[in-house]
Residue frames relative to the residue before (quaternion, step in Angstrom):
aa qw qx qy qz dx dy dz
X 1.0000 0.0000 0.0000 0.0000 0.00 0.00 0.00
X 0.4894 -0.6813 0.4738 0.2680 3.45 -0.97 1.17
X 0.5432 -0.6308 0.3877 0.3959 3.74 -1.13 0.40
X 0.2345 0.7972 -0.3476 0.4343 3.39 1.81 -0.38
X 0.7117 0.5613 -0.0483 0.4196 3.51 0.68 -1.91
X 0.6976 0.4766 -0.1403 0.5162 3.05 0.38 -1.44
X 0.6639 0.5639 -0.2409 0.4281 3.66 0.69 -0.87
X 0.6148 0.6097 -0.2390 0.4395 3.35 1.04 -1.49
X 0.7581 0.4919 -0.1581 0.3980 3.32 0.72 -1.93
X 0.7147 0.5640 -0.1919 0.3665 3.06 1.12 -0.77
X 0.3952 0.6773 -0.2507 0.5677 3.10 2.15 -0.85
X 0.7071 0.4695 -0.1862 0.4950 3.64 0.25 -1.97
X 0.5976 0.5432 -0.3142 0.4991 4.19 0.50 -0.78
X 0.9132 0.0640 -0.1078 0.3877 3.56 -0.01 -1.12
X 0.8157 0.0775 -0.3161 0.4781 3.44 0.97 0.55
X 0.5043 -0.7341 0.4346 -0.1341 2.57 -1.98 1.87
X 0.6474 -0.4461 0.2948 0.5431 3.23 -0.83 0.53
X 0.3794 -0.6250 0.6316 0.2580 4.04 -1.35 1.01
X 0.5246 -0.6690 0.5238 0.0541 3.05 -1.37 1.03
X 0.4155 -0.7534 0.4589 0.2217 3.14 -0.54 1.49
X 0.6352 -0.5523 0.3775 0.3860 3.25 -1.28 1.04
X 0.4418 -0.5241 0.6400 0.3470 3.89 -1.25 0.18
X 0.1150 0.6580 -0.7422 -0.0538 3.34 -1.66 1.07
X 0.6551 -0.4624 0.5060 0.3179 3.50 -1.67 1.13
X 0.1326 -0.7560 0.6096 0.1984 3.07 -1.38 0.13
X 0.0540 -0.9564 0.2754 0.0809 3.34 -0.09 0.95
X 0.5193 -0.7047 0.3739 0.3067 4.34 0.26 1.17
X 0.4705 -0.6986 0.5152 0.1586 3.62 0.00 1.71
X 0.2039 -0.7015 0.6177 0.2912 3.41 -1.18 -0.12
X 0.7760 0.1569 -0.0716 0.6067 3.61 0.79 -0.37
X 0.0467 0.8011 -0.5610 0.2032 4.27 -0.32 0.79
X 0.2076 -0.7197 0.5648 0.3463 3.64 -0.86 0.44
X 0.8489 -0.4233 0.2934 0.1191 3.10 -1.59 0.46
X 0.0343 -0.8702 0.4791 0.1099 3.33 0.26 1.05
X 0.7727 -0.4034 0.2456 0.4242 3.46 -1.57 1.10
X 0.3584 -0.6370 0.6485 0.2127 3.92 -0.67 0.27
X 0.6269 -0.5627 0.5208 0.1382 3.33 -1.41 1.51
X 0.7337 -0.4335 0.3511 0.3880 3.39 -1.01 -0.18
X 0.4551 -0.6059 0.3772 0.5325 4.35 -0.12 0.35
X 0.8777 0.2074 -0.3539 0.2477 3.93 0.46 0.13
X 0.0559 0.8436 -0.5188 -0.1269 3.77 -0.18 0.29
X 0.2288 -0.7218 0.6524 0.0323 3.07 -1.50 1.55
X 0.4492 -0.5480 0.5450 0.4482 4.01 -0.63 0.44
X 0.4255 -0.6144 0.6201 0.2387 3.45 -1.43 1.48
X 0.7216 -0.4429 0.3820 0.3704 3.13 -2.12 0.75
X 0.8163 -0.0933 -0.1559 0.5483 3.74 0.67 -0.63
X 0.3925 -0.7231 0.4718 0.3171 3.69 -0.57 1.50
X 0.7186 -0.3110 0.5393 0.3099 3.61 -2.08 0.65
X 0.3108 -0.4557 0.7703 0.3200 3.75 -1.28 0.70
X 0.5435 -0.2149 0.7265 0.3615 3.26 -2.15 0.04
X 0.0482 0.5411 -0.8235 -0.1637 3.20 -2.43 0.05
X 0.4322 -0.6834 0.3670 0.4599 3.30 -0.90 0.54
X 0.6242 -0.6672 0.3575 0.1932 3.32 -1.42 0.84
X 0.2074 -0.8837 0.3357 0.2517 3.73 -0.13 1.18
X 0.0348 0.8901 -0.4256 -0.1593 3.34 -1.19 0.16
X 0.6820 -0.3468 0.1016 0.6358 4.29 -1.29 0.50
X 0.5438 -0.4357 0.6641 0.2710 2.92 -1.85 1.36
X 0.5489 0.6935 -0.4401 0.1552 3.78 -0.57 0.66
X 0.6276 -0.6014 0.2181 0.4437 3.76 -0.43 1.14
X 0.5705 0.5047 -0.4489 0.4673 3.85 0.61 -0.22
X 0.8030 0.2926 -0.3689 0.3653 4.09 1.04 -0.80
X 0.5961 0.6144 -0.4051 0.3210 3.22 1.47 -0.14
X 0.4249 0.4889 -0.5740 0.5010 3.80 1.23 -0.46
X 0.7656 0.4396 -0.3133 0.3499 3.86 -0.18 -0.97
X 0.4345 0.4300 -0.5037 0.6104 4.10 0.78 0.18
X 0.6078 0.6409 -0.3650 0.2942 3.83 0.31 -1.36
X 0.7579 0.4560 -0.2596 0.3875 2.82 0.50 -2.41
X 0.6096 0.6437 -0.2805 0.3679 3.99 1.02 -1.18
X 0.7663 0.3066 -0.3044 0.4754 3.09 0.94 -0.43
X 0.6625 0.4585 -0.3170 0.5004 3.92 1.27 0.02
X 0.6599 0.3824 -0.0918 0.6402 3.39 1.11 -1.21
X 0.0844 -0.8009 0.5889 0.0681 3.46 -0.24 -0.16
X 0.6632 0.5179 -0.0309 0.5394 3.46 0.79 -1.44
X 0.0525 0.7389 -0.6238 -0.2491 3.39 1.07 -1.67
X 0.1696 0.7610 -0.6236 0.0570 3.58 -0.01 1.72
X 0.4296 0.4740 -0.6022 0.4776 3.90 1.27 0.25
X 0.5449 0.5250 -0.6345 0.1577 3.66 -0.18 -0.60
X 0.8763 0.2143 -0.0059 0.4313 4.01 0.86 -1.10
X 0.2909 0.8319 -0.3791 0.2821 3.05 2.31 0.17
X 0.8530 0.1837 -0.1944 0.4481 3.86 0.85 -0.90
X 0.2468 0.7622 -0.3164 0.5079 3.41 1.22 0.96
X 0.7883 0.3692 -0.1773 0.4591 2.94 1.10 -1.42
X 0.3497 0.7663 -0.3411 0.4173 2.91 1.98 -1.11
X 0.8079 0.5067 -0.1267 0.2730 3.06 -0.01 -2.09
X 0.6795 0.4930 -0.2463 0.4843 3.39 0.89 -1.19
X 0.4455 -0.7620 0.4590 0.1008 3.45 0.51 -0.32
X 0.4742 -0.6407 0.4271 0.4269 3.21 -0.77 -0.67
X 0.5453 -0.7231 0.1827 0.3827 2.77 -1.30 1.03
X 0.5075 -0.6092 0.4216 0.4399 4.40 -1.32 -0.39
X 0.6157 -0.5714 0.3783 0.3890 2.61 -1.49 0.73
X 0.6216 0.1121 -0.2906 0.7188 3.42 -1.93 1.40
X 0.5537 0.4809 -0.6329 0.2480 3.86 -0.48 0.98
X 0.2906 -0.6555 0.6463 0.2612 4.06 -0.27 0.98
X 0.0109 0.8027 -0.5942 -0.0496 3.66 -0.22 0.16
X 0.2315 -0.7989 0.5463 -0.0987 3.84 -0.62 0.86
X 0.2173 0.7906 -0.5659 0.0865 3.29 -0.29 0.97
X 0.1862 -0.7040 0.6477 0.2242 3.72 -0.61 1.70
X 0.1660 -0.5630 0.8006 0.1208 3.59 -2.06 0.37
X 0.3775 0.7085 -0.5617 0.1997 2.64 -1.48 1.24
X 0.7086 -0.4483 0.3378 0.4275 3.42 -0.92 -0.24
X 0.7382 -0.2904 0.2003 0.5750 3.62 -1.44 -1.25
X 0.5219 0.6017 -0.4626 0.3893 4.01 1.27 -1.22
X 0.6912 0.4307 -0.3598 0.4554 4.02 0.98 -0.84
X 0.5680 0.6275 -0.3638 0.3890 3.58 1.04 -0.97
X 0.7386 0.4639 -0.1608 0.4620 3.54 1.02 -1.20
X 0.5524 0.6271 -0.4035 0.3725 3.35 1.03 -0.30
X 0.4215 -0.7087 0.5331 0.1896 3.88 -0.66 0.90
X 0.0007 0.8417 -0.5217 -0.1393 4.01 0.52 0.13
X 0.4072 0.5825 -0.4385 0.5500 3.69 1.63 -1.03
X 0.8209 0.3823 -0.1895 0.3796 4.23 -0.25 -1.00
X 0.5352 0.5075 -0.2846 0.6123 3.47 1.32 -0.87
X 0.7964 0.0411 0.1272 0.5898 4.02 -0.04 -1.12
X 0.0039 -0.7950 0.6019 -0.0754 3.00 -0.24 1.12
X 0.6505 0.3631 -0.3116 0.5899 3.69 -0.51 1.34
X 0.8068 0.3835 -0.2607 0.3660 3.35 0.49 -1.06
X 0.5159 -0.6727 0.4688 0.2481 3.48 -1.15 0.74
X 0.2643 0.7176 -0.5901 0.2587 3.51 0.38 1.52
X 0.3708 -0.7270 0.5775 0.0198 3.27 -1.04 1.65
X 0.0819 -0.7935 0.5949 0.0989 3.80 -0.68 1.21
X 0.0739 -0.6550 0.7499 0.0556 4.00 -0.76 1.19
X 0.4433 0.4876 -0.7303 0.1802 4.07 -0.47 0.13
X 0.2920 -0.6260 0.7230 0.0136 3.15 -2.04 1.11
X 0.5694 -0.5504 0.4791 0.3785 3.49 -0.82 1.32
X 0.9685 0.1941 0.0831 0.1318 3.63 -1.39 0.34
X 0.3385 0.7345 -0.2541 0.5305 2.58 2.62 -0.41
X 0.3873 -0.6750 0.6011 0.1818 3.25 -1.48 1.46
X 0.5792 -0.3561 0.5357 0.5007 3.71 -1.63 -0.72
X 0.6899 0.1790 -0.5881 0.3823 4.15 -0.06 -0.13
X 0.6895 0.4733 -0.4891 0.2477 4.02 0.45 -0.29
X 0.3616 0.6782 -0.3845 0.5112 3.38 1.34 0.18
X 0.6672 0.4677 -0.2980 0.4973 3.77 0.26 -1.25
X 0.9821 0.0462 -0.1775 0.0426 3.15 0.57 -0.87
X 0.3115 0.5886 -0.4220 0.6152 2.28 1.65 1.54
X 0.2086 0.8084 -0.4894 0.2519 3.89 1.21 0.71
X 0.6889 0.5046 -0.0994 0.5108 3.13 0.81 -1.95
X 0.7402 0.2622 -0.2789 0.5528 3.77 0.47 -0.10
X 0.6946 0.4372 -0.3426 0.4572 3.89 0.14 -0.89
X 0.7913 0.4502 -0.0892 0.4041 3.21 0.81 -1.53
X 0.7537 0.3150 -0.1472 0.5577 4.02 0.03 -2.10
X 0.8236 0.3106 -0.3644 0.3041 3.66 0.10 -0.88
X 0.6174 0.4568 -0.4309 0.4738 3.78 0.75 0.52
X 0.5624 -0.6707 0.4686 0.1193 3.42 1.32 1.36
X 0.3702 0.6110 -0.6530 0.2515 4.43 0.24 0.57
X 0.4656 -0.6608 0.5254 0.2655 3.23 -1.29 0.60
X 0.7210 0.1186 -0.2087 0.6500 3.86 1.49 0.35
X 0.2860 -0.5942 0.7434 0.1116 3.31 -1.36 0.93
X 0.3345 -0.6766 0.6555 -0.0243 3.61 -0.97 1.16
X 0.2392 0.8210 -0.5167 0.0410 4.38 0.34 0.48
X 0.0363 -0.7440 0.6400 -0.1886 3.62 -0.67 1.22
X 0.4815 0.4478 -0.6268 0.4180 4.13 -0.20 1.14
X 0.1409 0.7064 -0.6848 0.1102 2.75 -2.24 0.23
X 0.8064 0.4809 -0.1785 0.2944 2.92 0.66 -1.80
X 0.5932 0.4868 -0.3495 0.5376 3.46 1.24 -0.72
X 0.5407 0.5089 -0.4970 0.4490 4.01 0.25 0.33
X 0.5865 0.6210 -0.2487 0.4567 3.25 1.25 -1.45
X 0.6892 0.4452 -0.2145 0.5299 3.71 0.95 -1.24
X 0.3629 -0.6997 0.5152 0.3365 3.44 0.98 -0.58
X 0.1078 0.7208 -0.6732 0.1252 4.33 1.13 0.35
X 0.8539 0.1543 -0.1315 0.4793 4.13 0.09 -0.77
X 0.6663 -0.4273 0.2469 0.5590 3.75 0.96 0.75
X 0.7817 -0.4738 0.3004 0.2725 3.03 -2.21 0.52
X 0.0522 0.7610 -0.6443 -0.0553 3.85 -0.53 0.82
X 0.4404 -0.4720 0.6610 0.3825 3.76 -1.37 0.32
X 0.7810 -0.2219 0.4756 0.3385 3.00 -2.07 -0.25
X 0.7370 0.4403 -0.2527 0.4462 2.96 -0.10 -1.84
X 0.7541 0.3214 -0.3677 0.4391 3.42 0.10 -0.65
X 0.5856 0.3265 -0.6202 0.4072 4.18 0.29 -0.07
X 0.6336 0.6311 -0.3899 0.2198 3.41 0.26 -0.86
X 0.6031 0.3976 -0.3440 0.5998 3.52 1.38 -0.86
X 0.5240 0.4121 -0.4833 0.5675 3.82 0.43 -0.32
X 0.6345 0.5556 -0.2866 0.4545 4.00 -0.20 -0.16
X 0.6474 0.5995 -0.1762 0.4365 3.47 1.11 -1.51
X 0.8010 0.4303 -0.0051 0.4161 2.77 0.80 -2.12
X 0.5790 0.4553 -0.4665 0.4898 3.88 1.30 -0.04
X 0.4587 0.7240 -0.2675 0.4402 3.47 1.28 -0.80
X 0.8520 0.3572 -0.1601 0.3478 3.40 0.16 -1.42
X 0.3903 0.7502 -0.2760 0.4569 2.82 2.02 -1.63
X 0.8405 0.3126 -0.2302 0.3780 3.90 0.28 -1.69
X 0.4702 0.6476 -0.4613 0.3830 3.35 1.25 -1.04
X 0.8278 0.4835 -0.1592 0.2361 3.60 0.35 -1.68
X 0.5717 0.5607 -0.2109 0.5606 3.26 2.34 -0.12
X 0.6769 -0.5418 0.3866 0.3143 3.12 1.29 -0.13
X 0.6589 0.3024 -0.2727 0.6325 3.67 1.28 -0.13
X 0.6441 -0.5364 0.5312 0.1235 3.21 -1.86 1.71
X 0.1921 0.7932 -0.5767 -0.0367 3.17 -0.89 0.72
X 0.6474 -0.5471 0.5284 0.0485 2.72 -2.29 1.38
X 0.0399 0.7511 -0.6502 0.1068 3.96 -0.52 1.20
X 0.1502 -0.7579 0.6307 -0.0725 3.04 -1.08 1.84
X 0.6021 -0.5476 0.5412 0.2115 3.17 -1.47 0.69
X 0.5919 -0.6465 0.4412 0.1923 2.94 -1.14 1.40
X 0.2849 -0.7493 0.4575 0.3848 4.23 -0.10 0.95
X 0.6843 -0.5376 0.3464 0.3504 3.22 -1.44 0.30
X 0.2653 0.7068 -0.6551 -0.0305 4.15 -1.29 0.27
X 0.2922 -0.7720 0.5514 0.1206 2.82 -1.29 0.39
X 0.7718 -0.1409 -0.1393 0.6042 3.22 1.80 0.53
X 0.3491 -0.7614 0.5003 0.2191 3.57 -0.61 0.49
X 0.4149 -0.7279 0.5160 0.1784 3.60 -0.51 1.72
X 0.6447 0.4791 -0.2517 0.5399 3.78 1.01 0.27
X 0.7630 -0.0908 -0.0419 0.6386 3.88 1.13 0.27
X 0.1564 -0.7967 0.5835 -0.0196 3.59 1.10 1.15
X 0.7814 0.4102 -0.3258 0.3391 3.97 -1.58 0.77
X 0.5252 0.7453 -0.3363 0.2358 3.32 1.27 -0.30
X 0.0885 -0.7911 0.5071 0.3304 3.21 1.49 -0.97
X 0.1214 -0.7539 0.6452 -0.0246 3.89 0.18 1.34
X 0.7588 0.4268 -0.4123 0.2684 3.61 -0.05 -1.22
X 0.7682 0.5285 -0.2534 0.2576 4.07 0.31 0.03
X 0.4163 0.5187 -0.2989 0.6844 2.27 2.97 -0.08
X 0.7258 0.3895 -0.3977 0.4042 3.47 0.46 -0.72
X 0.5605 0.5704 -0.3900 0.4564 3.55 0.76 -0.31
X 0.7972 0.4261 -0.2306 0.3601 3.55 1.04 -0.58
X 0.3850 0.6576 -0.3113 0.5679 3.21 2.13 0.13
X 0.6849 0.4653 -0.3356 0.4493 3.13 0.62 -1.80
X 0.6732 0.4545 -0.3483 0.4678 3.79 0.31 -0.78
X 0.6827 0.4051 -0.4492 0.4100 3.56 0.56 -0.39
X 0.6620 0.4995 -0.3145 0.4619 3.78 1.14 -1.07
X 0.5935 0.4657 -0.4281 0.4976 3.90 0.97 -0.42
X 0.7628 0.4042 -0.3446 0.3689 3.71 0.65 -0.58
X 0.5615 0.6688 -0.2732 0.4035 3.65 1.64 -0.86
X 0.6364 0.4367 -0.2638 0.5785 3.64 1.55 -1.32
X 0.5236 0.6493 -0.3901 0.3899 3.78 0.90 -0.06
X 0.7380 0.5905 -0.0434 0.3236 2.64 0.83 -1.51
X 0.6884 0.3858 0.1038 0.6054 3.26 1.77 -1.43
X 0.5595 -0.6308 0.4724 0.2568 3.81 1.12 0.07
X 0.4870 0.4416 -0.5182 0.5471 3.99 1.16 0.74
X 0.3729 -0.7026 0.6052 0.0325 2.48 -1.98 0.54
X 0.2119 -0.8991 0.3830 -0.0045 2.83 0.02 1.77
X 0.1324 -0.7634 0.6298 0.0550 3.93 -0.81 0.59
X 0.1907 -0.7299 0.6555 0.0355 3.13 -0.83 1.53
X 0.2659 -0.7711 0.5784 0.0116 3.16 -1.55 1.34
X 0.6150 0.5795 -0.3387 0.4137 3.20 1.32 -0.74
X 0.5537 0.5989 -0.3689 0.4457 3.65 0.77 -0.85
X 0.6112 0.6419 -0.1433 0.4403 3.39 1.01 -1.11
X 0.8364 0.0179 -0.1116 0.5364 3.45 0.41 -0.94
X 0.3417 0.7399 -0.5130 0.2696 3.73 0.86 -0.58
X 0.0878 0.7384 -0.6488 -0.1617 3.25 -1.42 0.58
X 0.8344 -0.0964 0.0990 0.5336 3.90 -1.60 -0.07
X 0.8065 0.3143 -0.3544 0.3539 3.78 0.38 0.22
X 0.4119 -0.5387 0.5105 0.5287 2.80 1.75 -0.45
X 0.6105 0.5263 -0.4773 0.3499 3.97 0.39 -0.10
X 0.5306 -0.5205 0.4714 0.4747 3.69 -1.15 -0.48
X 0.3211 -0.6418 0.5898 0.3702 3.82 -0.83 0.65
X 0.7660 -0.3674 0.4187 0.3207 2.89 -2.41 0.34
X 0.6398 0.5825 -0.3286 0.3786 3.81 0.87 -1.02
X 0.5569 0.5854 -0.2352 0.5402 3.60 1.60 -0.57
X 0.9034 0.1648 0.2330 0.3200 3.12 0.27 -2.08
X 0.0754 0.8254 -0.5131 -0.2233 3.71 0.09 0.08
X 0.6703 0.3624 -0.4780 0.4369 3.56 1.07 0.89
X 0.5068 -0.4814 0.4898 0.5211 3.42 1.07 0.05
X 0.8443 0.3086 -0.2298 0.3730 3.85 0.07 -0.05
X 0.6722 0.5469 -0.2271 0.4445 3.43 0.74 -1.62
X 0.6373 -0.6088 0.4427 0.1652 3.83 -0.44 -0.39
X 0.2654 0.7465 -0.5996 -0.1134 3.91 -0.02 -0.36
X 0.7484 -0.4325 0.2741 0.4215 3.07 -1.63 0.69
X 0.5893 0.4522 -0.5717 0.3485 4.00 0.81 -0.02
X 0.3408 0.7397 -0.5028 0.2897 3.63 1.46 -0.87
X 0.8986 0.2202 -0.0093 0.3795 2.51 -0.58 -2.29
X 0.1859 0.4678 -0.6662 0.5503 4.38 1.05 0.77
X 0.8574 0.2937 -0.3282 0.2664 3.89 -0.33 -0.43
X 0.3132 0.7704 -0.3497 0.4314 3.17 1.63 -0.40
X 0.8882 0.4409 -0.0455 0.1214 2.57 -0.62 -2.35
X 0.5070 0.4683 -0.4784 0.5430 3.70 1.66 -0.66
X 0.7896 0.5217 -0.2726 0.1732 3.12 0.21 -1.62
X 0.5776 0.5070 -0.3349 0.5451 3.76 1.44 -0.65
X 0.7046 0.5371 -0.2550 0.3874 3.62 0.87 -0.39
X 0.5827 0.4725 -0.3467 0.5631 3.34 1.38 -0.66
X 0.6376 0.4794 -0.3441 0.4952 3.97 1.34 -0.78
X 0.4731 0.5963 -0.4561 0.4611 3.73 1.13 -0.18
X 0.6796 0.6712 -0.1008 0.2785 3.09 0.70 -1.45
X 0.6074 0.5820 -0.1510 0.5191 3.05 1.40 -1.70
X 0.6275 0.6221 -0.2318 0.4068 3.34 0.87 -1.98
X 0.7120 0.5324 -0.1663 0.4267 3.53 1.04 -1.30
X 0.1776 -0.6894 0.6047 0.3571 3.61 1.88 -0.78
X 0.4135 0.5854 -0.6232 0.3131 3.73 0.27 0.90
X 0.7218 0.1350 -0.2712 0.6223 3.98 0.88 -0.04
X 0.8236 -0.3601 0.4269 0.0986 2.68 -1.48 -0.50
C-alpha cells in the first residue's frame, strides 16, 4: 500500500463529521398556529430528544445566543428592580409569580388589582435558569407567597434535552429553596399543549400530564398548595382550545380570566385564609 493510502485512511479515521454549531431555543410569545396532529396523542414507545430550536440569523437573536452564554440565568434582566423595590411594608402580602413567558404575559395589575403581586416570568426560561435566579428574583424580595408555574419549556427542550425526573427536581428545589426561607409556596399545574409551534412533534401533553400528577402529589406530600390549571382549561386533546389560546400555548386574557380565581383562591390557601 502506497503512503498516499495510508494517509487517506488515516485522514477518514480521525476526522469526523464537524458539529453543528448549538442554537438556543427560544418560547415565542405570539406564533401562528401550526396544523394540529391527529385528535389523539399517546407518548411514543421511545419519545424524540428535543433539538434545540433554530432561529433568523438576525442581530436581535444573536445578542440572545450571547446573553446564554454570559447570563445564563439572565440575572441583569430583574437584578435592579429588585434593588429598587426594596423590601417589602409592613402588613405587605407580597406575591411573587416565577415563571416563564405564560407568567411574563400575565397582567397581575388587571388580574389583582390593588394587590401587591410581583411578576419575575422570563420569556422561554427553563426550570435550571429559574433555580438560579430563585434566591434573587424570588427569596431576597422577602413575599410571604412564591406563586411557581414553568415546565413547559424543558418539555420543548428551549435549553436542551431534560427527562422528567430532572424538571421535577428543578421544580422541587425552587419549592424547597422557599419553604426553607420562610415563604409559602403556591404549585401550579403545568397549562395545557398539545404541541409547541416552535419545535412541533414532541408530544408534550402526556408528559405534562405526568408532571402535573407528580407536582399535585409532591405539594401533597410537603404542605403546598397546589392549583391545577390544566384540568381547567384542557380540551378533547388535552391541548389548550382556540377560545384560550391562539397558539395553543401562550394564554389570552380569556386564558388567564381562568387562571386568576383559581391562583388566588391558592394564594389564599397558602395564607390559611380559606380552607
Amino acid at each position: 500500500m502506497t503512503r498516499l493510502s495510508w494517509l487517506t485512511i488515516l485522514a477518514v479515521f480521525f476526522v469526523g463529521p464537524v458539529a453543528a454549531p448549538f442554537a438556543l431555543g427560544q418560547e415565542p410569545g405570539n406564533v401562528p398556529e401550526t396544523k394540529a396532529p391527529a385528535p389523539t396523542q399517546a407518548a411514543p414507545a421511545t419519545p424524540p430528544v428535543p433539538k434545540p430550536a433554530t432561529h433568523p440569523d438576525n442581530d436581535y437573536w444573536r445578542k440572545h445566543d450571547q446573553l446564554m452564554l454570559t447570563d445564563f440565568p439572565w440575572l441583569a434582566r430583574f437584578k435592579e428592580a429588585d434593588v429598587k423595590l426594596g423590601p417589602p411594608a409592613a402588613g405587605e402580602t407580597r406575591v411573587v409569580f416565577m415563571g416563564d413567558s405564560i407568567t411574563e404575559g400575565w397582567h397581575l395589575d388587571l388580574s389583582f388589582p390593588g394587590k401587591p403581586y410581583i411578576n419575575r416570568g422570563i420569556s422561554g426560561q427553563t426550570t435550571p435558569q429559574m433555580v438560579l435566579r430563585f434566591r434573587q428574583d424570588v427569596i431576597a424580595l422577602q413575599p410571604k407567597v412564591v406563586v411557581i408555574l414553568a415546565g413547559t419549556n424543558d418539555i420543548a427542550g428551549n435549553t436542551g434535552p431534560e427527562t422528567l425526573e430532572e424538571i421535577e427536581d428543578n421544580l422541587a428545589s425552587m419549592a424547597d429553596l422557599a419553604h426553607a426561607n420562610g415563604i409559602r409556596v403556591v404549585l401550579c399545574s403545568i397549562t395545557p399543549a398539545f404541541d409547541y409551534p416552535w419545535q412541533p412533534g414532541l408530544t408534550p401533553a402526556p408528559k405534562i400530564d405526568a408532571i402535573n400528577t407528580w407536582l399535585k402529589a409532591y405539594s401533597s406530600d410537603h404542605g403546598y398548595i397546589y392549583v391545577d390549571f390544566h384540568s381547567a382549561m384542557k380540551d378533547a386533546r388535552d391541548g389548550l382550545p382556540a377560545a384560550l389560546s391562539r397558539d395553543g400555548v401562550h394564554p389570552l386574557p380569556a386564558g388567564y380570566a381562568v387562571m386568576a380565581p383559581l391562583v388566588e383562591t391558592g394564594i389564599d390557601r397558602a395564607q390559611g385564609l380559606r380552607d
